[in-house]
C-alpha positions in Angstrom: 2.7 -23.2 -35.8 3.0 -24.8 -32.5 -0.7 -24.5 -30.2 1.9 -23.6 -27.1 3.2 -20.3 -29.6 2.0 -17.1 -27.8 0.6 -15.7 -30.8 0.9 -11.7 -31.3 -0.7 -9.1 -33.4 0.8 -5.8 -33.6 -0.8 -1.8 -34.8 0.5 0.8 -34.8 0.8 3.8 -37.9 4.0 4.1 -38.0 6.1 1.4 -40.0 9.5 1.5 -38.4 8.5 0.7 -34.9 5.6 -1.2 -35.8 8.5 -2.9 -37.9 11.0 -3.1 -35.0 9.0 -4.5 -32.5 7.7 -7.0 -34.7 11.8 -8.2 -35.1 11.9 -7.5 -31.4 9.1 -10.4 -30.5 10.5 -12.9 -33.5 13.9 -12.9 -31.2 12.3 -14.3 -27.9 11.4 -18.4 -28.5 7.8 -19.1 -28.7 6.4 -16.5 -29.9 4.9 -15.7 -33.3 3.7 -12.5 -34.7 1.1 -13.4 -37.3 0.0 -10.2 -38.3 0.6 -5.9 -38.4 -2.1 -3.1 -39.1 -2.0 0.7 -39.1 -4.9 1.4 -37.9 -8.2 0.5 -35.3 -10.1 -0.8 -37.9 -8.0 -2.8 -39.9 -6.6 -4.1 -36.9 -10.6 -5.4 -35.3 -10.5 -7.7 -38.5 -7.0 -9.2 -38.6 -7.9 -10.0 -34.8 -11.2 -11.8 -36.0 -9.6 -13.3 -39.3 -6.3 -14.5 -37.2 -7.3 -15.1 -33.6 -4.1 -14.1 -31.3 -3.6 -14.4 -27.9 -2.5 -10.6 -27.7 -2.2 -7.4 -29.5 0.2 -4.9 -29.1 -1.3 -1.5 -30.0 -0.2 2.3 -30.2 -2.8 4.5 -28.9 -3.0 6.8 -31.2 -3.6 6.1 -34.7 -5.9 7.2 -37.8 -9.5 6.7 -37.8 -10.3 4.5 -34.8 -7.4 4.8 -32.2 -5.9 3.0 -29.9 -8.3 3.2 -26.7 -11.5 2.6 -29.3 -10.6 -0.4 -30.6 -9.5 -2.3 -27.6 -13.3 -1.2 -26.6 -14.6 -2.9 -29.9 -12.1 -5.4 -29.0 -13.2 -6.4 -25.4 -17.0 -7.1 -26.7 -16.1 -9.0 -29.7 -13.0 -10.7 -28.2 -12.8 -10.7 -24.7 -10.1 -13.7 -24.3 -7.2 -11.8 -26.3 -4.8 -10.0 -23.9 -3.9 -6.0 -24.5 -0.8 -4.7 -24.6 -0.3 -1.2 -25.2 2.5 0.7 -26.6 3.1 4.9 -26.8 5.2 7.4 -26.2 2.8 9.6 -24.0 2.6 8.2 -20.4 -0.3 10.6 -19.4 -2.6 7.7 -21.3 -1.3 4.8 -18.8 -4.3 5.4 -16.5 -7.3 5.5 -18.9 -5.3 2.3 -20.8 -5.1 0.1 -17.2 -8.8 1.1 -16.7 -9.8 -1.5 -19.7 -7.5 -4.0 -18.1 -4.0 -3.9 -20.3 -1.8 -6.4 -19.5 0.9 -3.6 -20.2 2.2 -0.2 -20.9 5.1 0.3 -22.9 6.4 3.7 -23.5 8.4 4.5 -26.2 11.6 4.5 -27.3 11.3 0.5 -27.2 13.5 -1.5 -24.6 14.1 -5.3 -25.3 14.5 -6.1 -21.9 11.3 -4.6 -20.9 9.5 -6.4 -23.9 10.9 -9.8 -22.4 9.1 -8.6 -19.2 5.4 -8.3 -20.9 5.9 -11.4 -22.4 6.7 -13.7 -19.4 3.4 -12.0 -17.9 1.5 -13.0 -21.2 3.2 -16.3 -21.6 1.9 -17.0 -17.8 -1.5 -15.7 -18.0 -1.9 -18.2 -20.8 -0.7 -21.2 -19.2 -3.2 -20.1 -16.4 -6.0 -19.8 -18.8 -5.0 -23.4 -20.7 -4.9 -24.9 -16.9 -8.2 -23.4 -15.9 -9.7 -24.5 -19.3 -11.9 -21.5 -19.7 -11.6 -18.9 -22.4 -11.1 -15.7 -20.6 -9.6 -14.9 -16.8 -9.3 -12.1 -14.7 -5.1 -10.9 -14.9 -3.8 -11.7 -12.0 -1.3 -9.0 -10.0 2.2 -8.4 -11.1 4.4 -11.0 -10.7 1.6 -13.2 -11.0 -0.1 -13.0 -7.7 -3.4 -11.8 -6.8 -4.5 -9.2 -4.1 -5.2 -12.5 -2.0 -3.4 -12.0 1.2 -2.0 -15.1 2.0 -1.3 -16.3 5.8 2.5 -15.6 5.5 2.1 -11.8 3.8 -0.3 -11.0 7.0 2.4 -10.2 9.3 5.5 -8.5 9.3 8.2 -9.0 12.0 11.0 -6.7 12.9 14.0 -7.1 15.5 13.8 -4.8 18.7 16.3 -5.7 21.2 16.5 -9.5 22.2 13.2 -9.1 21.2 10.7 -8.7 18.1 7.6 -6.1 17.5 4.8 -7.8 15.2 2.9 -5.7 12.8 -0.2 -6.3 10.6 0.6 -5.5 7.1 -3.2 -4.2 6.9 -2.1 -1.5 9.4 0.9 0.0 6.8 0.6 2.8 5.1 4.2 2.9 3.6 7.9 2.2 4.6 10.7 4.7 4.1 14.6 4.2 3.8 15.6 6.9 6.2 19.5 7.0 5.9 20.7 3.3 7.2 17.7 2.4 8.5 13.8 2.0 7.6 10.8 3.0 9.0 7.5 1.4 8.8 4.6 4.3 9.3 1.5 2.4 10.3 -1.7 3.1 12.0 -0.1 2.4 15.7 2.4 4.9 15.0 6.3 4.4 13.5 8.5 1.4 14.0 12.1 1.9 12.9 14.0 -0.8 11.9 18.1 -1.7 10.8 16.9 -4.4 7.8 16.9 -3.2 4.1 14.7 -1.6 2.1 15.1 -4.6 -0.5 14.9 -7.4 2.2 11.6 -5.7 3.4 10.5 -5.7 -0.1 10.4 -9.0 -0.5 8.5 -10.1 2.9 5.7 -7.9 2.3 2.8 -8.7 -0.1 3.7 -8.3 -3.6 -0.1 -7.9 -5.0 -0.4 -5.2 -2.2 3.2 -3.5 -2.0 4.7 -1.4 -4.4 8.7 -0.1 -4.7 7.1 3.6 -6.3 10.6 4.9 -6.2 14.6 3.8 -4.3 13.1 5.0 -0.8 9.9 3.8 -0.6 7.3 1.0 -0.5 3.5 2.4 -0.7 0.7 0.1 0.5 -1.7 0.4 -2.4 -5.0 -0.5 -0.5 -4.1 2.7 1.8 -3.3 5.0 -1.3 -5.5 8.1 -1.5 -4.3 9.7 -4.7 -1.1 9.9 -7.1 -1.1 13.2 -8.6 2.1 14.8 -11.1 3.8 17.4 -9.1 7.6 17.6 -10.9 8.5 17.2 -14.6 9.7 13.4 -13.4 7.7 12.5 -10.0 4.1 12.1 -8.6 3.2 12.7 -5.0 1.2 9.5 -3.2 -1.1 11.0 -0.4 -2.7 8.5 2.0 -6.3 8.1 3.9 -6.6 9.6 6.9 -2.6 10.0 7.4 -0.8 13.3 6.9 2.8 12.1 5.1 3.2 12.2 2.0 6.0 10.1 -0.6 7.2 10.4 -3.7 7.0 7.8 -6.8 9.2 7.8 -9.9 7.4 9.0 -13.0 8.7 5.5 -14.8 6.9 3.7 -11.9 3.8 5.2 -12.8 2.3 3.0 -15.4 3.4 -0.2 -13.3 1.7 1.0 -10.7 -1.8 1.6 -12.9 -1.8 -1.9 -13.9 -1.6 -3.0 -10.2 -4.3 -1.3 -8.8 -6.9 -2.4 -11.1 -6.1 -6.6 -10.1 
């Protein structure tokens, strides 16, 4: 087994997935799965018997779930990366609050598993690089909530002419028909550019697409609350509007806040 292999264990109770996603992971190069359990406990010793670089877990689960051993886990193994897997989004919150890598709700996508595993694959190149055992996860993407200089401004067209805003200042940009506007402490600045273009030339460790309309500064975020069978509401400090995000945005959006 090659030392570069990300090397994963998997638990989870019930055989067929915890079969399927162990012939999911065997189909992406360099990666091994060197062990399964069905349960917390049995799966605190194949970690200390096998040493992985991640588990893949279902939260709930006989005797110790989910949640409990990733506890156990963190004392006794702080360097392996978490990964958990269920089909009950309601847990992404409590699960990002022990610092998961990732959330995967079930049914199982392939694409999105290729996703995780580029985030794993990178956060253990970082760790080999830094030559330490354990690191803090960087953002999504792989950046950090480190602002750098060229995320600090934003720039938008008005006339011949252009209107500079700090980025610190947003609280969130709306689509708003063919055009966007950017709602910020000095008021509202309207602008012709994309949603998408926008996207990209504001801070990805501090911006977050919650749903097709919207782009929600995170550090200006108040609270996320379920308010439809498929959305949450995003209210922000000391500002009155309010925006929607997508309930499949939800866990991504857990994961970010705690880098």
């Amino acid at each position: 087994m090659s030392g570069s292999e990300l090397k994963i264990v998997i638990a989870d109770d019930d055989e067929p997935i915890c079969s399927l996603l162990s012939d999911m992971l065997r189909t992406f190069d360099g990666v091994a799965v060197i062990g399964k359990a069905s349960n917390g406990g049995n799966l605190l010793k194949l970690v200390k018997d096998t040493g992985p670089d991640a588990v893949f877990l279902d939260i709930q689960m006989p005797g110790l779930d989910g949640l409990s051993a990733v506890h156990q886990l963190q004392r006794q193994h702080p360097g392996v990366f978490i990964v958990f897997i269920t089909a009950y989004p309601q847990y992404a919150a409590e699960a990002f609050n022990l610092d998961a890598v990732d959330y995967l709700i079930k049914p199982l996508n392939r694409e999105r598993i290729g996703r995780t595993l580029d985030k794993l694959k990178r956060f253990k190149e970082m760790r080999t690089a830094g030559g330490k055992d354990h690191q803090p996860y960087p953002g999504p993407g792989g950046s950090s909530k480190t602002t750098p200089d060229n995320y600090t401004k934003l720039t938008i067209k008005r006339g011949h002419g252009i209107i500079i805003i700090n980025t610190d200042s947003i609280f969130f940009v709306e689509k708003v028909g063919k055009k966007c506007v950017i709602h910020t402490d000095s008021g509202l600045y309207e602008t012709s550019e994309r949603l998408s273009l926008l996207e990209q030339r504001l801070d990805p460790g501090r911006f977050f697409r919650c749903h097709k309309s919207f782009i929600i500064n995170i550090d200006r975020v108040e609270k996320v609350l379920p308010y439809a069978d498929r959305a949450y509401e995003v209210t922000f400090r000391n500002y009155p509007a309010r925006v929607t995000m997508r309930r499949e945005k939800f866990e991504a959006f857990c994961l970010m806040i705690q880098k």
